[in-house]
C-alpha positions as CSV (number, residue, x, y, z in Angstrom):
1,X,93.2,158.8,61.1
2,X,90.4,160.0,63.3
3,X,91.8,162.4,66.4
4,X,90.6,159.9,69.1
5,X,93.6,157.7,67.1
6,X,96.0,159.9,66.6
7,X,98.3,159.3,69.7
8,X,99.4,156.8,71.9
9,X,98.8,159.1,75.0
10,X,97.1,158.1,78.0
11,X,93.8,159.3,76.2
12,X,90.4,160.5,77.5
13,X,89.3,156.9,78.8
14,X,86.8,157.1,81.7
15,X,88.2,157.0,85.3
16,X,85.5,156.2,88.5
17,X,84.3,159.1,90.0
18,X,84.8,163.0,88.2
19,X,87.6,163.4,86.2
20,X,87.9,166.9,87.8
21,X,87.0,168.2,91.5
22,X,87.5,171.4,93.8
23,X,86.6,171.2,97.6
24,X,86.8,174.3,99.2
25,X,89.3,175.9,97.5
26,X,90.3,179.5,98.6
27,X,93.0,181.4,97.3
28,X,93.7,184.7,99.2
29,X,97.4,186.9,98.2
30,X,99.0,189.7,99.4
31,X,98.5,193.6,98.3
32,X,99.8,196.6,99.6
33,X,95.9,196.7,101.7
34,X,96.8,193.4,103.0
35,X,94.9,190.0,102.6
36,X,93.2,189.8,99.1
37,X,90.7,187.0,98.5
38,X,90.2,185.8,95.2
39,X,88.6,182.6,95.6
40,X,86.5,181.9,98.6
41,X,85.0,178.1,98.8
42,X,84.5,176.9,95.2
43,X,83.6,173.6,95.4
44,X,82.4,171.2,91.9
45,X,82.5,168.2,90.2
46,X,83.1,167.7,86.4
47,X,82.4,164.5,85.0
48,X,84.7,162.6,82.2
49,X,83.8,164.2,78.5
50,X,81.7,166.9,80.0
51,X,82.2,170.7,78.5
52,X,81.9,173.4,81.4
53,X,81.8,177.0,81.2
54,X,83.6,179.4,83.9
55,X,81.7,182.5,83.4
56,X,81.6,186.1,85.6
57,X,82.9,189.6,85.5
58,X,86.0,190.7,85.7
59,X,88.2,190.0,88.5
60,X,85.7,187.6,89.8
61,X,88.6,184.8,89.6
62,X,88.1,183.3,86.8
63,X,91.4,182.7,85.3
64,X,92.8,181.9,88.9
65,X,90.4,179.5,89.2
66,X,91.7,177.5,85.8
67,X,95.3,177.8,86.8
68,X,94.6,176.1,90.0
69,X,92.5,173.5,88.5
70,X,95.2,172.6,85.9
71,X,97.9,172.6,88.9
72,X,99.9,176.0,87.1
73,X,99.2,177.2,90.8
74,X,98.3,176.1,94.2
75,X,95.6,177.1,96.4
76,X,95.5,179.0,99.9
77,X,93.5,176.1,101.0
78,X,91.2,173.3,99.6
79,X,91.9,171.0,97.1
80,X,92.1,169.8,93.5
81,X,91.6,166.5,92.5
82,X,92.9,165.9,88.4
83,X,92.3,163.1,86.7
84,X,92.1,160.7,89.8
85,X,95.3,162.4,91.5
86,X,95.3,164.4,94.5
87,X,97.5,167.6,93.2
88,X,97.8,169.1,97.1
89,X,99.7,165.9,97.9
90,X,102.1,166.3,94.6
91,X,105.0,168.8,94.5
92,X,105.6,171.3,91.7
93,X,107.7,168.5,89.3
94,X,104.7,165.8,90.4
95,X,101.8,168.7,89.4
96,X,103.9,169.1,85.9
97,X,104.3,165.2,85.3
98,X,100.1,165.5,85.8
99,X,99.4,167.9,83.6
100,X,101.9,166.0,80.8
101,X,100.3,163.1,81.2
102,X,96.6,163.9,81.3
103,X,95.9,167.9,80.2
104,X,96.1,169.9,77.4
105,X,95.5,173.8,77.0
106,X,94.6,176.6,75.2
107,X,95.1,180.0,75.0
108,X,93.9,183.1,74.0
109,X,97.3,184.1,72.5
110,X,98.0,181.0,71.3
111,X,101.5,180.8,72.8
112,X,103.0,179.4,69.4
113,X,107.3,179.5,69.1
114,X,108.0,181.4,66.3
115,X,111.0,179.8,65.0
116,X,108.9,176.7,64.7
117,X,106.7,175.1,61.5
118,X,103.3,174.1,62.7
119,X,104.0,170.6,62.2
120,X,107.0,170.9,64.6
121,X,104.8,172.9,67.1
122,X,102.1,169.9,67.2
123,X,105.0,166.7,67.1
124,X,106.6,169.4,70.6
125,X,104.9,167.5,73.0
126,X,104.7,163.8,71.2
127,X,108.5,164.2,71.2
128,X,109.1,165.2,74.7
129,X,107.0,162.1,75.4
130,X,109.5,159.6,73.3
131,X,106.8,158.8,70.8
132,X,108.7,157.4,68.0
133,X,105.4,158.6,65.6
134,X,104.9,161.9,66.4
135,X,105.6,163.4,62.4
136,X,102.5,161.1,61.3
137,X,100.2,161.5,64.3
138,X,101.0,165.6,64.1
139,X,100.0,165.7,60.5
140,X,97.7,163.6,60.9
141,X,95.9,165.6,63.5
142,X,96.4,169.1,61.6
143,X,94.8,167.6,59.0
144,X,91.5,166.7,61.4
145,X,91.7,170.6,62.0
146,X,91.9,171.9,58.3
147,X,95.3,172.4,58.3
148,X,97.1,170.1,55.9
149,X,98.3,172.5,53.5
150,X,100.0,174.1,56.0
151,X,102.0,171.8,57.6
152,X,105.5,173.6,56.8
153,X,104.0,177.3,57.4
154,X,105.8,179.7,60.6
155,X,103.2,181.2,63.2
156,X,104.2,184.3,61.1
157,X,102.7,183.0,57.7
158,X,99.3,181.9,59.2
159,X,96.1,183.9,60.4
160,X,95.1,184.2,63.9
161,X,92.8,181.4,63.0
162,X,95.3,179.4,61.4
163,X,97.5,179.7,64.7
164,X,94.4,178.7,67.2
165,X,93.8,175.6,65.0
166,X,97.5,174.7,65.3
167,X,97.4,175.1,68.9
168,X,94.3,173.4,69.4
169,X,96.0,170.7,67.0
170,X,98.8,170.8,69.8
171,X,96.6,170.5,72.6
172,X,94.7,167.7,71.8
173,X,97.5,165.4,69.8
174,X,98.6,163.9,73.3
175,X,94.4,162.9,73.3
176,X,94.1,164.9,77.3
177,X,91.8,163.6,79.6
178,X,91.2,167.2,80.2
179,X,91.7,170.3,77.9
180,X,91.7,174.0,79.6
181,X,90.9,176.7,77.5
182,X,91.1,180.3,78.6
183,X,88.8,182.7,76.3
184,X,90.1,180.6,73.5
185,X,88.1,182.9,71.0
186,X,88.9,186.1,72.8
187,X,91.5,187.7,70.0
188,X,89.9,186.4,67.0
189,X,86.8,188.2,64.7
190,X,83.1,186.8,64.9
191,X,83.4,184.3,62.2
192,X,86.7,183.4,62.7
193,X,86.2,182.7,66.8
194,X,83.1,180.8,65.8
195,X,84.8,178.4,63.9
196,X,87.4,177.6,65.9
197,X,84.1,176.8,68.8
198,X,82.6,174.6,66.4
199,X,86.2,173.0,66.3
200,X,86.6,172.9,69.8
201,X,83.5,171.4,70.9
202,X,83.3,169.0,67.4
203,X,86.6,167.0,69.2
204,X,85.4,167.5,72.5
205,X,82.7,165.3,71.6
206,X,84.5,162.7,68.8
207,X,87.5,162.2,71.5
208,X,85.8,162.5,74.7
209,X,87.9,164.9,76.2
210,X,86.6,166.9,79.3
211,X,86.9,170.4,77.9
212,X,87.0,173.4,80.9
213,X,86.6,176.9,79.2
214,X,86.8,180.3,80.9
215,X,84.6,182.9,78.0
216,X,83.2,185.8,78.3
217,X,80.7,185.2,75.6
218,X,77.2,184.0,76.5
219,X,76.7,182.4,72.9
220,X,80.0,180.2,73.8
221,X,78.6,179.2,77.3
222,X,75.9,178.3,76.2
223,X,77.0,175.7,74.4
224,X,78.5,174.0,77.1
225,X,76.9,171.8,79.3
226,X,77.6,172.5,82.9
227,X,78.2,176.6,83.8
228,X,80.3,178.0,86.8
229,X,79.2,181.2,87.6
230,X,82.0,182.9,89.5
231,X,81.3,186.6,91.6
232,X,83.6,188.1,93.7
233,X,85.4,185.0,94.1
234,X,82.4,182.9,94.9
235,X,80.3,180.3,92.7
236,X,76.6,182.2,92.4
237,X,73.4,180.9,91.1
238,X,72.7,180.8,87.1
């Protein structure tokens, strides 16, 4: 079954207008030398099936950036617009029913429970969303991502590899109009991390899923087709 298939989820279907866009945001917090700025007027537009890299030194705001992009935080001011919804207007319970219904993610520590197989890990969020399927579209998909013989295997008894491809199988089952990955190859070896890119960006493109990428490596960036260079909190030329 190919992954564009392989749930009944809202899927990455084209909405009008960018599937993802920041006006203005700032976010500013409090430290013990007062006000701290740590984004200061980011505004962009990411179109439906595009792959963008968020790229810059650190502490330039990358990760904060993600976070309030995927509604995990809210900004000082500005505003987020996911998937056609406004997420200033939605309240913490409406930002989460958002993100369940139209974002997937991964990490760089995969986030993987322990006491679960990685079949059970991938069928998680098909069964939290009542789909009566979700064995057969979880195996199916861990298949698509190499990982068939290993259906029945603990986070304990795979490699670090392994474990990304389950949680990248994870991510995409519920087909997201948007997947966030932050430095999704950041703890795994050359090979291994390009692999799981060529994965990444191979059902990016078969499913049409937007993916948004924070990476410190220039050799992943590149490979994406619109890059967000962040400095001191600010977007900067190329």
């Amino acid at each position: 079954m190919p992954l564009s298939q392989a749930s009944t989820g809202v899927g990455p279907d084209s909405l009008p207008g960018p599937v993802l866009q920041a006006t203005a945001l700032c976010k500013e917090v409090s430290s013990p030398e007062g006000r701290l700025t740590i984004l200061d007027d980011v505004s962009f537009a990411v179109d439906g099936g595009a792959s963008v890299a968020i790229v810059g030194p650190s502490g330039a705001g990358k990760s904060t950036l993600l976070s309030l992009l995927a509604g995990l935080d809210v900004p000082t001011s500005g505003t987020v617009r996911l998937c056609g919804v406004d997420l200033s207007t939605e309240d913490e319970d409406g930002r989460a029913s958002v993100r369940a219904r139209h974002v997937g993610f991964v990490f760089q520590s995969f986030h993987l429970l322990p006491s679960l197989t990685a079949i059970e890990q991938v069928m998680l969020p098909l069964e939290l969303a009542g789909d009566g399927a979700a064995r057969a579209r979880a195996a199916a998909v861990l298949g698509e991502v190499g990982l068939a013989a290993r259906l029945r295997h603990y986070p304990r008894q795979l490699s670090g590899g392994e474990q990304q491809r389950v949680a990248i199988a994870r991510a995409f089952v519920t087909r997201p109009q948007v997947l966030f990955a932050d430095e999704p190859t950041g703890n795994l070896d050359t090979a291994t991390g390009a692999l799981v890119a060529d994965l990444l960006f191979g059902l990016n493109a078969a499913a049409g899923t937007t993916l948004v990428l924070v990476t410190h490596q220039a050799e992943l960036a590149a490979r994406c087709g619109q890059r967000l260079n962040l400095a001191g909190g600010r977007l900067v030329g190329p």
